[in-house]
N, CA, C and O atoms as a MOPAC input file, in Angstrom:
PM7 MOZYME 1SCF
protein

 N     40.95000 1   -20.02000 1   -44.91200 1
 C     39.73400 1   -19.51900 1   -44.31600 1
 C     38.54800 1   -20.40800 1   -44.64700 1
 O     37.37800 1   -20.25300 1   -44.29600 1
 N     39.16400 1   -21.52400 1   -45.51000 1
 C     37.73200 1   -22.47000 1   -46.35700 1
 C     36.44400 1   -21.62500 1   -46.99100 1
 O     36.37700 1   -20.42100 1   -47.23700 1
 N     35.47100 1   -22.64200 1   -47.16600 1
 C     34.43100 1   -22.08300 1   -48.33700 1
 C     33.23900 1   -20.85600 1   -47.21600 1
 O     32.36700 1   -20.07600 1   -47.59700 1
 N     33.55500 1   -21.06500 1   -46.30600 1
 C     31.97300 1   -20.26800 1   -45.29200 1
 C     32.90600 1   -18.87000 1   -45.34400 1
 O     32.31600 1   -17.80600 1   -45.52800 1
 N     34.01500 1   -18.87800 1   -45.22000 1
 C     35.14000 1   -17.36300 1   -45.32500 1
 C     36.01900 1   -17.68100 1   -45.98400 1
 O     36.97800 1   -18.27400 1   -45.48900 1
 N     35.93800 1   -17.29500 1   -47.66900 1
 C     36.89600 1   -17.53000 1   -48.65200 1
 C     38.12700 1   -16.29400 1   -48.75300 1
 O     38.04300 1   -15.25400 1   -48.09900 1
 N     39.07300 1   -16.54800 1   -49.52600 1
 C     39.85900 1   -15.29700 1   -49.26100 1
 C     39.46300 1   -14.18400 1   -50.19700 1
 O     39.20100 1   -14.38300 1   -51.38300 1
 N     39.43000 1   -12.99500 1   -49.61000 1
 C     38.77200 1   -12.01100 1   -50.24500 1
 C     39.87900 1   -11.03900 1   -51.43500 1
 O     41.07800 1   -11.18100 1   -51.19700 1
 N     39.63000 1   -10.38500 1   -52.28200 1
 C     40.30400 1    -9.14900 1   -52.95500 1
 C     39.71700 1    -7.72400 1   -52.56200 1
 O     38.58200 1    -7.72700 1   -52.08600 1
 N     40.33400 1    -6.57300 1   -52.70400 1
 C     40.71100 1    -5.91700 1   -52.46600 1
 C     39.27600 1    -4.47300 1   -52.77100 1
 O     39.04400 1    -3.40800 1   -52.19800 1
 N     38.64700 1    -5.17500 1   -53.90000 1
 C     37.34300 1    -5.05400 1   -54.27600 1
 C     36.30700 1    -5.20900 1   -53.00400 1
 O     35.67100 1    -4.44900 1   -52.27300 1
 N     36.54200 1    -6.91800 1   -53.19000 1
 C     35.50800 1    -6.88900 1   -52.30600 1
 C     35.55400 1    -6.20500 1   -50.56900 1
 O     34.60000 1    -5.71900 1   -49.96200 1
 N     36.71800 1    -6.34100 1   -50.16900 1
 C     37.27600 1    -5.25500 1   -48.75800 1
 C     36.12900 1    -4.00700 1   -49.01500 1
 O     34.98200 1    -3.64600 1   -48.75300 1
 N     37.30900 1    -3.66900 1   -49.69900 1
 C     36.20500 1    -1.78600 1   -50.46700 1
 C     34.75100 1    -2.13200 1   -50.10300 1
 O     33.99500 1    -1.42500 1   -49.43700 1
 N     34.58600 1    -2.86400 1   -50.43400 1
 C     32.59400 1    -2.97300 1   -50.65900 1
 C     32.09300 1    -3.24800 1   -49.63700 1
 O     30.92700 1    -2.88500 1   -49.48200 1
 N     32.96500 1    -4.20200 1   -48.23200 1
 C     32.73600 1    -4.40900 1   -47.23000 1
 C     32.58100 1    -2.77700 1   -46.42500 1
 O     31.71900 1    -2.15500 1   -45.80400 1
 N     33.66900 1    -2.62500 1   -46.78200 1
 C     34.25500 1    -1.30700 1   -45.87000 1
 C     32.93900 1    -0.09100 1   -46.51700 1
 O     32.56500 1     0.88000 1   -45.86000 1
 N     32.58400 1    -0.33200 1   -47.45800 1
 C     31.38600 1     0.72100 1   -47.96900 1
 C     30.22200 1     0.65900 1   -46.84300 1
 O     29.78300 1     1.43400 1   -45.99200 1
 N     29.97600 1    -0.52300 1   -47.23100 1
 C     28.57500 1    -1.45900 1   -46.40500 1
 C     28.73200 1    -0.79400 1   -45.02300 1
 O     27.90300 1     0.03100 1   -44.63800 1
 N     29.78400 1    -1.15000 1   -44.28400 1
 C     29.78900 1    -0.36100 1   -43.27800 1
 C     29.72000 1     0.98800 1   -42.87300 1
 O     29.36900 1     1.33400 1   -41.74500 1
 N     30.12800 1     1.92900 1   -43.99100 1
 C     29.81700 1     3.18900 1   -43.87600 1
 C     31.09600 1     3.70000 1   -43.49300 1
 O     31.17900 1     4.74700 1   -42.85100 1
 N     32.70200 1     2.64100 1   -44.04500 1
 C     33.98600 1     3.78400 1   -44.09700 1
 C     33.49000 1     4.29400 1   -44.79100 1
 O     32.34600 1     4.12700 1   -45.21400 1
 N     34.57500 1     5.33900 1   -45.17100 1
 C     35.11900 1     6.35100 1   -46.19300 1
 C     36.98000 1     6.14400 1   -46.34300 1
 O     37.81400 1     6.08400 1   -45.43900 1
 N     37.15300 1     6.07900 1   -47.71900 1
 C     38.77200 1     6.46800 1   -47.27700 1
 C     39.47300 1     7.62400 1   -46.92900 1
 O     39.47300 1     8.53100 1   -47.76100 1
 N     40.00500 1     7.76600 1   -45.99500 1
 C     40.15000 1     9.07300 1   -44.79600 1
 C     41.65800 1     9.87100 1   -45.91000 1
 O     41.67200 1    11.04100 1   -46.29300 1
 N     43.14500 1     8.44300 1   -46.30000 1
 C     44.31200 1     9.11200 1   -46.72200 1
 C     44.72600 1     7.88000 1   -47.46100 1
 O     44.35500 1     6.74800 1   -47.15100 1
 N     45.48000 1     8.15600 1   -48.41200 1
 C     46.13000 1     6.78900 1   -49.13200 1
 C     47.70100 1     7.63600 1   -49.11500 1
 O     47.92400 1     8.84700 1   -49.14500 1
 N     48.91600 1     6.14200 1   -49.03700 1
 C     49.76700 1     6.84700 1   -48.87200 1
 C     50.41700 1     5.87800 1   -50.04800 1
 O     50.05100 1     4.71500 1   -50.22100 1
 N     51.31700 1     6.46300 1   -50.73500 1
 C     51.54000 1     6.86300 1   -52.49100 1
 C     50.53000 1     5.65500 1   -53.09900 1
 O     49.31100 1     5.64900 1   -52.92600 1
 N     51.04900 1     4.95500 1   -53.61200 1
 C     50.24400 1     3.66500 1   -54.41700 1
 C     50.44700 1     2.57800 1   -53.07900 1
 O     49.27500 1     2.22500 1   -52.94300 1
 N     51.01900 1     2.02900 1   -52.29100 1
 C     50.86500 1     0.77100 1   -51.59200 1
 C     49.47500 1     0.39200 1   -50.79200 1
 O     49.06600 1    -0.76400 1   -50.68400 1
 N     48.95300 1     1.30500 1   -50.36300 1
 C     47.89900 1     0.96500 1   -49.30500 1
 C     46.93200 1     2.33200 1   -49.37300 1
 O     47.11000 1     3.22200 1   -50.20500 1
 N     45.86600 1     2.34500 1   -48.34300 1
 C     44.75500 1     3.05000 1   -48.11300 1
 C     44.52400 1     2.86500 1   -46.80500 1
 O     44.67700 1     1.76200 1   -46.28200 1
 N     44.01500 1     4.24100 1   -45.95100 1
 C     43.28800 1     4.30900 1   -44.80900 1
 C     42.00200 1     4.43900 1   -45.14200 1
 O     41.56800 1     5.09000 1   -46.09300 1
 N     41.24300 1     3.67200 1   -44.17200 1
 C     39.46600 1     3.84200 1   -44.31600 1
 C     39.51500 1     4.07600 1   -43.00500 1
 O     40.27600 1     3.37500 1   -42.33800 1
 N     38.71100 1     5.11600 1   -42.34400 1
 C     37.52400 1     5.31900 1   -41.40200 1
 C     36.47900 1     5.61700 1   -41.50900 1
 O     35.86000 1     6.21700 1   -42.38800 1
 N     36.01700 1     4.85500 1   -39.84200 1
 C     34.75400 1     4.69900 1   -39.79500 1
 C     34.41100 1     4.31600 1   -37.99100 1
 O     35.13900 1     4.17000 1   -37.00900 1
 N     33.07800 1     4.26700 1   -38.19900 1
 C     32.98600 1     4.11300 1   -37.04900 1
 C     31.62500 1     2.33300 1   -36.48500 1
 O     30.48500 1     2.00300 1   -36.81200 1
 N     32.79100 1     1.69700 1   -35.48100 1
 C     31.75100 1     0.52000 1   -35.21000 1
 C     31.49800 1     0.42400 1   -33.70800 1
 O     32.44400 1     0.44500 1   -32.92100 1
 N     30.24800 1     0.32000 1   -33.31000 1
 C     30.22300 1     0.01200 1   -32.15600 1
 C     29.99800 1     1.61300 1   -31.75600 1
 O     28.95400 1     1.78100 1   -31.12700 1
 N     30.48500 1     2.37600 1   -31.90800 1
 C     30.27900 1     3.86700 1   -31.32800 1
 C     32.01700 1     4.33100 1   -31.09300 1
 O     32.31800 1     5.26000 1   -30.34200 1
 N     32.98000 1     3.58100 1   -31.80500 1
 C     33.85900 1     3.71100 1   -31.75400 1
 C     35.45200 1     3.58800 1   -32.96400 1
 O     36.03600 1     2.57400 1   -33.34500 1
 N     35.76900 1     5.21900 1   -33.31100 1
 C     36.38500 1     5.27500 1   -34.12200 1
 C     37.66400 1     4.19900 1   -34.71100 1
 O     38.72600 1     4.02500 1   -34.11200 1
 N     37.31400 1     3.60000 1   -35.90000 1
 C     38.23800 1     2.83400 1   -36.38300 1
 C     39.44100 1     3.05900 1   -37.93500 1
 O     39.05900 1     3.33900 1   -39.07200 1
 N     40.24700 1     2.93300 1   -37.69100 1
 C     41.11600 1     3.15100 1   -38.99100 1
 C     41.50500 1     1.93600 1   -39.46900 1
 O     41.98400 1     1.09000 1   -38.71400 1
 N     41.29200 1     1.67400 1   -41.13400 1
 C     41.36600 1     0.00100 1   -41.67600 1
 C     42.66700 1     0.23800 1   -42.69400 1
 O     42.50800 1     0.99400 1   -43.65300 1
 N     43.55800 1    -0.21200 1   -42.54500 1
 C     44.42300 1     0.12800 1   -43.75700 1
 C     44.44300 1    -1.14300 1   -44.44000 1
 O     44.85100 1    -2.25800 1   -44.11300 1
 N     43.86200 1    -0.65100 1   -45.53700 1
 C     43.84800 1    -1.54100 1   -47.04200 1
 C     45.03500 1    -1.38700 1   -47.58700 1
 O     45.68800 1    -0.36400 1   -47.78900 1
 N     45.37500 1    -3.08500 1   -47.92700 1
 C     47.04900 1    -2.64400 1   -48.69300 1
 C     46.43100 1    -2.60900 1   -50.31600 1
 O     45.27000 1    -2.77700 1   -50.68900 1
 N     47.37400 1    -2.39300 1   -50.92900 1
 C     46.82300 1    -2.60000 1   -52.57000 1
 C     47.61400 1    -3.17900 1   -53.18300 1
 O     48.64200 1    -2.58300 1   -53.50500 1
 N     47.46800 1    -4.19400 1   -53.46600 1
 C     48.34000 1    -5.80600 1   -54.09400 1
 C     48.03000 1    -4.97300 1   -55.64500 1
 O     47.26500 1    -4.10900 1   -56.07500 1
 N     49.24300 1    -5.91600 1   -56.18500 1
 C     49.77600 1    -5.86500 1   -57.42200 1
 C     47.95400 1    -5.72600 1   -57.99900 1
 O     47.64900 1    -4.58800 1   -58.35700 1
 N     46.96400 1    -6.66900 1   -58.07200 1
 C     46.39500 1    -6.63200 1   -59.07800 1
 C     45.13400 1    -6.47700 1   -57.47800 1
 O     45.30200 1    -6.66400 1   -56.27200 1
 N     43.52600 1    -5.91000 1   -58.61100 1
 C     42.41700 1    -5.63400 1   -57.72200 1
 C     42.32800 1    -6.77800 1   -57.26100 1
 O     42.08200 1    -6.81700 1   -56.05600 1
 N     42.46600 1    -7.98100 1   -57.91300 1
 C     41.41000 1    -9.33600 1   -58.10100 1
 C     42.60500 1   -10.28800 1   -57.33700 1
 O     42.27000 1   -11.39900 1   -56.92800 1
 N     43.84400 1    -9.87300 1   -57.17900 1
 C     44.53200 1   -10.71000 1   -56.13800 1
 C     44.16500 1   -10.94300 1   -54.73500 1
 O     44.14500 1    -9.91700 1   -54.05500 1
 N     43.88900 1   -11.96100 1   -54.17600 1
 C     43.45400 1   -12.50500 1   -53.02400 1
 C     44.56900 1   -12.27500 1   -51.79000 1
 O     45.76200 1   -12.57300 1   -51.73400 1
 N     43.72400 1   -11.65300 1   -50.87200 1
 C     44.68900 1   -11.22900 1   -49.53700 1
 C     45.12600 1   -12.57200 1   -48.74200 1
 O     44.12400 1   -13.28600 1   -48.77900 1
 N     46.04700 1   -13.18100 1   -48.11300 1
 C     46.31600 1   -13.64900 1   -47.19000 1
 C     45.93700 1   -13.53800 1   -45.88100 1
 O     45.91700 1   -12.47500 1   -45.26100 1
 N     45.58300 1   -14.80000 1   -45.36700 1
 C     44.99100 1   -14.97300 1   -44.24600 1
 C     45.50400 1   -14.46500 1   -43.12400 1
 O     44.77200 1   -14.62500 1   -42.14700 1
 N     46.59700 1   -13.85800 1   -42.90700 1
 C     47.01600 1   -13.11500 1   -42.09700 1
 C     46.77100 1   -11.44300 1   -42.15200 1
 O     46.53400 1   -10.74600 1   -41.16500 1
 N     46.85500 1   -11.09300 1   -43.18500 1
 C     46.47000 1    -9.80500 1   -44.14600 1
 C     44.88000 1    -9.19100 1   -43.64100 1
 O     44.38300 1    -8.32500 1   -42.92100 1
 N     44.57400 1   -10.08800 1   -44.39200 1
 C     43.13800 1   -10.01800 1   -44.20600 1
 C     42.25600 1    -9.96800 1   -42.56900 1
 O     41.32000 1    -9.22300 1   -42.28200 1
 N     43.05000 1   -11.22700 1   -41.49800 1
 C     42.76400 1   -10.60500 1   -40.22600 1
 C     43.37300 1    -9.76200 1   -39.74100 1
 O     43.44100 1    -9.67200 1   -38.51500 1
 N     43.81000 1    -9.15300 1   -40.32500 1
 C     44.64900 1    -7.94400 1   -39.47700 1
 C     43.32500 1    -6.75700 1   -39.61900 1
 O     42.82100 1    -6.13100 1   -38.68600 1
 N     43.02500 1    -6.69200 1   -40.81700 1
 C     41.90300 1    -5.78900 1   -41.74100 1
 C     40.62900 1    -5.90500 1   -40.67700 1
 O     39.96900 1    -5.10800 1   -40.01000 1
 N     40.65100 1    -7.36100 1   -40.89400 1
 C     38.74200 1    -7.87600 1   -39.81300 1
 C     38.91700 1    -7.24100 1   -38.16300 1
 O     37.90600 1    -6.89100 1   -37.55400 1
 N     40.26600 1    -7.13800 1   -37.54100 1
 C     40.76800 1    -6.78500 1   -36.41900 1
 C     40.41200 1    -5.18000 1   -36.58500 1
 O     39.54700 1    -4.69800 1   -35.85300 1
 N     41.26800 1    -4.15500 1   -37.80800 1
 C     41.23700 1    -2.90400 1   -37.46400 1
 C     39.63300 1    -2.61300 1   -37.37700 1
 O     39.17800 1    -1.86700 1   -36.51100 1
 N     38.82000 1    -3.26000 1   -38.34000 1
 C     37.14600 1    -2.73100 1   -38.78300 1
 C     36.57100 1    -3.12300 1   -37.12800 1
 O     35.40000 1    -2.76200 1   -37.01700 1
 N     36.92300 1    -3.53700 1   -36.30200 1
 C     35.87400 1    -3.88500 1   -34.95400 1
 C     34.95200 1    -5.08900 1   -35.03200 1
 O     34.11200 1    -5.35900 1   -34.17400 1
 N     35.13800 1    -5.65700 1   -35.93200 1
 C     33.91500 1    -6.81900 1   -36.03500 1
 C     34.77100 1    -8.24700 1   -36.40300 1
 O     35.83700 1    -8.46200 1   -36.98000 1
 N     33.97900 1    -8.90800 1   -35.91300 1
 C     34.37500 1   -10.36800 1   -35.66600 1
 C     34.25100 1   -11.38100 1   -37.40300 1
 O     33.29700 1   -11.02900 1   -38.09600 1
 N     34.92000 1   -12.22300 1   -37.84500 1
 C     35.01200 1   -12.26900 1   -39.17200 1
 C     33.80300 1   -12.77600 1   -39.72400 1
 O     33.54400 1   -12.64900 1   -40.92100 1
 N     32.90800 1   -13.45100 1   -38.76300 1
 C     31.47800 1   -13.28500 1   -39.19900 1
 C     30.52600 1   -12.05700 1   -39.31400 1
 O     29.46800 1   -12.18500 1   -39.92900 1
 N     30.75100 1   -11.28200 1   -38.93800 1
 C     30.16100 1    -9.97200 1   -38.91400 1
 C     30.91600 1    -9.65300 1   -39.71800 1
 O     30.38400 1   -10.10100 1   -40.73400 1
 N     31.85500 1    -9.15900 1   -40.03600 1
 C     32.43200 1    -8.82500 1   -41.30900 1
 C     32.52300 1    -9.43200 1   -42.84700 1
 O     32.80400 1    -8.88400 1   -43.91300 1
 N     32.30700 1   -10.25900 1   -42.64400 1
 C     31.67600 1   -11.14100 1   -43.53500 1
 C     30.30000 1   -10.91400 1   -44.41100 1
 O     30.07300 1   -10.93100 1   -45.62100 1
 N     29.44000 1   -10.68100 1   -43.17300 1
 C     27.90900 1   -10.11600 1   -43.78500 1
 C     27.97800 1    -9.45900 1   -43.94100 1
 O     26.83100 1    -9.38900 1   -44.38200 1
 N     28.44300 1    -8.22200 1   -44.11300 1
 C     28.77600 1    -6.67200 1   -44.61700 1
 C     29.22900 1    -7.08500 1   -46.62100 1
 O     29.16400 1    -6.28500 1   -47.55400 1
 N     29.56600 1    -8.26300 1   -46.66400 1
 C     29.83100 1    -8.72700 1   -48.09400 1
 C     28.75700 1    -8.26000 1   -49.14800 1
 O     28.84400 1    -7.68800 1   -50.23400 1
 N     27.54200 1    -8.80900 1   -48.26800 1
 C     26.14900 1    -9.23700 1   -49.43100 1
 C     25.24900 1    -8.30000 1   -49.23600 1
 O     24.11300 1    -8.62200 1   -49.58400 1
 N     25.39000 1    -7.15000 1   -48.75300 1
 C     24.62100 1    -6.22400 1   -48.34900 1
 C     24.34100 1    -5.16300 1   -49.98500 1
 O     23.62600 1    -4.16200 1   -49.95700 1

């Protein structure tokens, strides 16, 4: 993703997904998490997986799957970081 979109952890997702105004809706046992929310005027569900450790870095495939469910483009999702 290089240095302008580095790869993110699981933390920082959460904090994105705050910024935006998810909530986590269901988590199903320990692997992952649902967040909803709403972008655009239109209901979204984000499933966060939960890697071995907080601070482990998602894969670039992983991670756009995540930028895909939230509705926003990975620059817009991005600025939801520093908020």
């Amino acid at each position: 993703m290089g240095k302008k979109y580095p790869p993110l952890d699981r933390d920082q997702v959460e904090t994105i997904l705050k910024n935006l105004e998810f909530y986590p809706k269901r988590q199903k046992g320990t692997s992952h998490a649902q967040w909803e929310g709403y972008t655009k005027g239109q209901r979204r569900i984000v499933t966060v997986d939960h890697l071995k450790s907080r601070k482990e870095k998602y894969s670039h495939t992983l991670l756009r799957k995540m930028i895909e469910q939230s509705g926003l483009n990975k620059k817009e999702f991005y600025s939801h970081l520093k908020k």
